[in-house]
Structure formats: structure tokens, C-alpha cells
C-alpha positions as a printed NumPy array, in Angstrom:
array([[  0.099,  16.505,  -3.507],
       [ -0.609,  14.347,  -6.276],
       [ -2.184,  10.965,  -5.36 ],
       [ -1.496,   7.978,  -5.649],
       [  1.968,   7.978,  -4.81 ],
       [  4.49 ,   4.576,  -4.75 ],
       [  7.509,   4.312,  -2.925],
       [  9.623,   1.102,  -2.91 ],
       [ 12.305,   0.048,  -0.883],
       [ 14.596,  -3.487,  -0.602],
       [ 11.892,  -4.999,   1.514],
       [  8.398,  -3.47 ,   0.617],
       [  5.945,  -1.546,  -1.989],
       [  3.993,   1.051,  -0.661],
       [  1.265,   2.626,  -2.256],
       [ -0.503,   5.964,  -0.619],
       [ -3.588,   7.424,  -1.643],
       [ -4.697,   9.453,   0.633],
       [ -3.74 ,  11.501,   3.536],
       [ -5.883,  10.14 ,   5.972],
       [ -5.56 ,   8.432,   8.918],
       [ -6.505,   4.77 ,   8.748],
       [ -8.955,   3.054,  10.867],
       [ -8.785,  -0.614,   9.958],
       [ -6.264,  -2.788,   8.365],
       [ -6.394,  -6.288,   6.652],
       [ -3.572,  -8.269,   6.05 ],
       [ -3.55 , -11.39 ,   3.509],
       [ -0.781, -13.204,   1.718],
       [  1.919, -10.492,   2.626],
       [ -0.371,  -7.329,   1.041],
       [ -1.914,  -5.521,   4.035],
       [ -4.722,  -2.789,   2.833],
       [ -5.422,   0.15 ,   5.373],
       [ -8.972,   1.666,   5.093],
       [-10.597,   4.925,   6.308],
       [-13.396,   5.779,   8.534],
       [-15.42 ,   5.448,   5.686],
       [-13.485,   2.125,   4.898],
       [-11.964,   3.93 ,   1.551],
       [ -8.124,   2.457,   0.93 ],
       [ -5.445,   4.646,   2.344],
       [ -2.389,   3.127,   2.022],
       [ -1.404,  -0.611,   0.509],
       [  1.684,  -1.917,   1.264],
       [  3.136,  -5.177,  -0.364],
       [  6.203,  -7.122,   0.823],
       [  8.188,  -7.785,  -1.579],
       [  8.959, -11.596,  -2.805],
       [  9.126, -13.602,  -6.52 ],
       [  5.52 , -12.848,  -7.402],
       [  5.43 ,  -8.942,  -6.12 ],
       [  7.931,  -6.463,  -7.568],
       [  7.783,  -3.721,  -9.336],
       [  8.826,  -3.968, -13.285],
       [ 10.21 ,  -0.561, -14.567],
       [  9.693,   0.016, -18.539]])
């Protein structure tokens, strides 16, 4: 699989990159990061709302 991958939906933004399983999460200003073991970013996911969206070309 080819990495990183984005999926989108009517509420959220989700970006993978990685497989893993995460081990620790931070949320802040509706973005939530989750890291690895080795605190390496998994997975971001991003509500959406007026400033996040995603603009297609």
C-alpha cells in the first residue's frame, strides 16, 4: 500500500501514514495527531469546519 493515504468524509479528513498501531494521541483545535511507539505520526485526522477542507484542483 502506498502511503500516505487521505480519505474525507461530510464530517472529517483523515490522513494515514502508516499501518501501525498508535500509542498516544494529541488533540488541539479539532486536529487530533496519533503517534507510534516510537512517537512517529500514524494517522491525523481533522474535523472539518470554514478553515479545514480540502480544495480539489
Amino acid at each position: 500500500m502506498s502511503y500516505p493515504i487521505v480519505l474525507e468524509d461530510e464530517e472529517k479528513i483523515v490522513v494515514i501514514y502508516s499501518d501501525e498501531p498508535h500509542q498516544y494521541v494529541e488533540e488541539d483545535n479539532g486536529v487530533t495527531i496519533y503517534y507510534s511507539r516510537l512517537w512517529e505520526v500514524v494517522k491525523i485526522v481533522i474535523k472539518k469546519d470554514d478553515k479545514h477542507h480540502i480544495i480539489r484542483l
